[in-house]
C-alpha positions in Angstrom: -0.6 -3.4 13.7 2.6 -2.8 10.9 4.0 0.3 10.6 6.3 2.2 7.9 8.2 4.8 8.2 9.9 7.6 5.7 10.9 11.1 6.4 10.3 13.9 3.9 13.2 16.5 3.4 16.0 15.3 5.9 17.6 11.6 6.5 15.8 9.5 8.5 16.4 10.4 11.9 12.8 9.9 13.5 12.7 6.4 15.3 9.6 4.0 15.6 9.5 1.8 18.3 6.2 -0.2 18.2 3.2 1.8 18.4 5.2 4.8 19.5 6.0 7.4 17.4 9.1 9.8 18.2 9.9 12.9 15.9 13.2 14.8 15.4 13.0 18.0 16.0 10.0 19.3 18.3 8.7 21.6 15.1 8.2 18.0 13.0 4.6 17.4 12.3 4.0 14.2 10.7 1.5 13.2 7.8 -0.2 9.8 8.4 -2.4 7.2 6.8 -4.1 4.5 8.5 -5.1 1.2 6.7 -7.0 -1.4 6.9 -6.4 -5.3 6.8 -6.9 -5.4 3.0 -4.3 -2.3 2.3 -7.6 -0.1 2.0 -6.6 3.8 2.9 -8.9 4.3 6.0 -7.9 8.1 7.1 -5.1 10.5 6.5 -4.2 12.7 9.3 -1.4 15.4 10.1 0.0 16.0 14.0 2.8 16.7 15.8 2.2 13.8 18.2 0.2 11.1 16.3 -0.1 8.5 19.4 -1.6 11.3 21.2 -3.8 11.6 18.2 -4.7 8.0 17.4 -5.4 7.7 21.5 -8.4 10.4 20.6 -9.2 8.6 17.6 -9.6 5.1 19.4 -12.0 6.4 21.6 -14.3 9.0 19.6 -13.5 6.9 15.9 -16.4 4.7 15.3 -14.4 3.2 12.5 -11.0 2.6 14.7 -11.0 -0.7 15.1 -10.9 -1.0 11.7 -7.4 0.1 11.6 -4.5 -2.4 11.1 -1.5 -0.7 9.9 0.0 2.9 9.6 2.9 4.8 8.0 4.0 8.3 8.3 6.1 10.7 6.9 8.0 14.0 8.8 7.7 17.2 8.1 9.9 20.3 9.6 6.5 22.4 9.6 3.0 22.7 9.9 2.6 24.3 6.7 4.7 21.8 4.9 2.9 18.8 6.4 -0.8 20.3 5.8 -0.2 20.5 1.8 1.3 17.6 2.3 -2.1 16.1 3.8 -4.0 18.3 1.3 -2.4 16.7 -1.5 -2.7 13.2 -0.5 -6.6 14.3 0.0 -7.4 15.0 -3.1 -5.2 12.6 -5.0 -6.8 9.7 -3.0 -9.7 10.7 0.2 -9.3 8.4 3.0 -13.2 6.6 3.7 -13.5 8.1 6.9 -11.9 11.7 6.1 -14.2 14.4 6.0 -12.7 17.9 6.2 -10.5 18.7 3.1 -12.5 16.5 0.9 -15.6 17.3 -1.1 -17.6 15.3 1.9 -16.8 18.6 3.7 -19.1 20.5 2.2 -22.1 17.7 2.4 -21.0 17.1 5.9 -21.3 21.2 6.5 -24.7 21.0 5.1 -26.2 18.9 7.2 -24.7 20.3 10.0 -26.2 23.6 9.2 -29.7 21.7 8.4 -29.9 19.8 11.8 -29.4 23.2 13.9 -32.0 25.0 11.7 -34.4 22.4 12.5 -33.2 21.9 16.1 -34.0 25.8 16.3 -37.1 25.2 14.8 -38.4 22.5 17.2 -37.2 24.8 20.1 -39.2 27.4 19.1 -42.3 25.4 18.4 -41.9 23.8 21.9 -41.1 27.4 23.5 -44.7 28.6 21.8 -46.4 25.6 22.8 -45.3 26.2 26.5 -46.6 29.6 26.5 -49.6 28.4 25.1 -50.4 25.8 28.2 -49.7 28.7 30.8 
């Protein structure tokens, strides 16, 4: 996996050192974009500890092992770094990010559907039980 590195509003004091990420300052929250072999933009994230993040990711991410190379940028807050992220959302939606794009919405829908209907067939199978006895 490559890596690039730039920091955002300060010189570049935050150190990579192979797959491990270290900020500057414990308030930092990085912005981050994952790619795949082919340069394609995979996911963009934002966290104050992105190996702790990507950890998650590699286990509950489907689509991980897709992933070849990364680069981040530091931020000195949260709210910087998440318009940051929001920005680079809509200017160009990674193909697994969900939340903060219009796929939200779509993906809230069928959320919503599947527990109406899940609520539905438990209450069809609660009558039907009370039916037998």
């Amino acid at each position: 996996m490559t890596t690039t590195e730039t920091t955002a509003s300060r010189p570049p004091t935050s150190v990579a050192r192979g797959s491990i990420v270290h900020r500057a300052t414990p308030d930092d929250v990085a912005v981050y974009c994952l790619y795949d072999t082919a340069g394609s933009l995979l996911y963009i994230g934002a966290s104050k500890d992105p190996v702790h993040r990507w950890s998650d990711e590699h286990r509950h991410a489907p689509w991980w092992s897709e992933v070849a190379a990364y680069e981040w940028t530091w931020h000195p807050s949260r709210a910087e770094a998440r318009g940051v992220e929001q920005e680079a959302l809509r200017a160009e939606p990674g193909k697994y990010n969900v939340h903060g794009t219009a796929r939200h919405g779509e993906n809230q829908r069928r959320q919503r559907a599947a527990r109406r209907e899940s609520s539905a067939s438990n209450t069809m199978a609660r009558a039907s039980v009370e039916r037998q006895e």
